[in-house]
C-alpha positions as CSV (number, residue, x, y, z in Angstrom):
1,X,19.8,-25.0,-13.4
2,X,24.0,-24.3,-13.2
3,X,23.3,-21.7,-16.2
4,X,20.4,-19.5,-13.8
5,X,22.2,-20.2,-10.5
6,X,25.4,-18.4,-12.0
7,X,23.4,-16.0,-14.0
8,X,21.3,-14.6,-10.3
9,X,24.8,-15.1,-8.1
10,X,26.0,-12.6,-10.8
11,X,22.8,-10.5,-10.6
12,X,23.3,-10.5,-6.9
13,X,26.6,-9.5,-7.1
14,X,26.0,-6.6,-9.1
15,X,23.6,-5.2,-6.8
16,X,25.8,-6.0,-4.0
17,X,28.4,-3.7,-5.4
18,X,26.2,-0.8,-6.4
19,X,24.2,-0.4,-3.2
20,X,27.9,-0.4,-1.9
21,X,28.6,2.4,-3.9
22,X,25.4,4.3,-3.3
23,X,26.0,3.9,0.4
24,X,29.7,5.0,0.1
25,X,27.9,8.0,-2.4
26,X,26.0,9.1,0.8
27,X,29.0,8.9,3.1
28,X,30.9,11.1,0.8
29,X,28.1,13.4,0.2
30,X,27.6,13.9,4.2
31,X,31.7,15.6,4.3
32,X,31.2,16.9,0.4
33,X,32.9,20.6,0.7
34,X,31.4,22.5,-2.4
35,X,27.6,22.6,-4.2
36,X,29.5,21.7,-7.1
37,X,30.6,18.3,-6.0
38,X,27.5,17.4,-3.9
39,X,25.9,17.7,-7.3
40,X,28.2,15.6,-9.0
41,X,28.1,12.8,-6.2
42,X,24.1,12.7,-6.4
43,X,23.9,12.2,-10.2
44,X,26.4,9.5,-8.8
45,X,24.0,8.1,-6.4
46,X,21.2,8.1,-8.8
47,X,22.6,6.4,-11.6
48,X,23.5,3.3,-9.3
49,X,19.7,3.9,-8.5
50,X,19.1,3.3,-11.8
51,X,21.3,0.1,-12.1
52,X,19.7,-1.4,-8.8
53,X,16.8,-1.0,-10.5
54,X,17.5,-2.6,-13.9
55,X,19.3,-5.4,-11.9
56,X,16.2,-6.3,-9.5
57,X,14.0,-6.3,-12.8
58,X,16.5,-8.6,-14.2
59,X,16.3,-11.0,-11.4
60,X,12.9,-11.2,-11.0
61,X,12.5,-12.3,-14.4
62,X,15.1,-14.8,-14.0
63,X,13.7,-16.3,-10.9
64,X,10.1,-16.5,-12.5
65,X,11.3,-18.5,-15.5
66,X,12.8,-20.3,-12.3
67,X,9.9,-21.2,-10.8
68,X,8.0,-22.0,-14.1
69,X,10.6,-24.7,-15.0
70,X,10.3,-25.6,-11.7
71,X,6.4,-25.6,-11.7
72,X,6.5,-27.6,-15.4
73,X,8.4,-30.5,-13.5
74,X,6.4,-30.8,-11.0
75,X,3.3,-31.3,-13.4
C-alpha cells in the first residue's frame, strides 16, 4: 500500500505544480505586451493542459487497482 500511497502523493504533486503553472500562464498572459509572446505563453498553458491530463489518467488508474486490491480483501 506504501508503494501506491507514494506513487498518487507524487501524482498529486505533479498536478499541483502544473495547474500552478497554468494559472501563473494566465496571469502572465493577462500583462503579455506583444502577439508574439501571448502565443508563446498559450502553447505554454496548453501543454501543462496536456500533462494535467496524462497525470489525472494516471491516477485514476492507480486508484482503481486501489480499490480492486482493496475489494479482493474484502472478499
Amino acid at each position: 500500500m506504501t508503494e501506491r500511497n507514494t506513487k498518487l502523493d507524487a501524482i498529486a504533486e505533479q498536478l499541483d505544480e502544473n495547474i500552478l503553472a497554468v494559472k501563473g500562464t494566465l496571469e502572465l498572459i493577462d500583462t503579455s505586451v506583444t502577439e508574439d509572446e501571448l502565443h508563446q505563453l498559450l502553447l505554454k498553458a496548453i501543454d501543462r493542459m496536456d500533462i494535467m491530463q496524462r497525470l489525472s489518467a494516471e491516477m485514476l488508474v492507480a486508484l482503481r487497482k486501489c480499490f480492486d486490491k482493496i475489494g479482493e480483501i474484502q472478499e
